[in-house]
Phi, psi and omega in degrees: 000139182272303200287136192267006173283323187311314173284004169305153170273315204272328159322272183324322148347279182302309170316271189304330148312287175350295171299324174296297172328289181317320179270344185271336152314348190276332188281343172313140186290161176315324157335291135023337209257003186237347168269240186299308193329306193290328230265297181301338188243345153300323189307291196307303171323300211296299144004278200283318176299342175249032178255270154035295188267315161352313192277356181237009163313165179256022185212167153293313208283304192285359168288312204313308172310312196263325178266019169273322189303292175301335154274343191294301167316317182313301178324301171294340159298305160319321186293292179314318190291350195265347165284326191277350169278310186307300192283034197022054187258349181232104178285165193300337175299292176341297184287320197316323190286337196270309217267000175243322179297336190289316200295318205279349185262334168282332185304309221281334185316295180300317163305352174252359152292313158321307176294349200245131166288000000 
């Protein structure tokens, strides 16, 4: 890998959360699709593109910034998944395995946010 964000874990992470995220939105109903569907894969993108762009900022504090920015996403990803459940668009099984992968990728975000002076 050339970018050195590519060997991030919480980079590979976020990616591949992503791509999960993505499929159970294509399930959403069509109503949806301009609403939450997008809403949730913008947020979920959003997660690995500002650690990523963070990451080739020229100070720490402004790495510090984009990876607050990625949690925010995150957050907001969670928000969406506890609406895609309330609207059943999800079983409660879905969330829980989607709403633990959210926990453990916000656990390690923030703790590598913490690490960078």
């Amino acid at each position: 890998m050339k970018f050195k964000f590519e060997n991030l874990i919480i980079w590979q992470k976020a990616m591949d959360f992503a791509e999960s995220i993505n499929v159970i939105s294509s399930k959403f109903p069509k109503k949806e699709r301009y609403n939450l569907s997008s809403q949730i894969m913008r947020a979920v993108d959003s997660i690995a593109l500002n650690i990523s762009e963070g990451s080739i900022g020229q100070t720490n504090p402004e790495f510090k910034r984009f990876m607050g920015y990625s949690i925010r996403s995150l957050a907001e990803v969670i928000t969406c998944l506890h609406k895609a459940k309330r609207r059943a668009y999800i079983s409660n099984e879905e969330f829980a395995i989607y709403y633990e992968h959210s926990f453990e990728l916000m656990n390690m975000m923030i703790a590598f946010r913490n690490k960078i002076n």
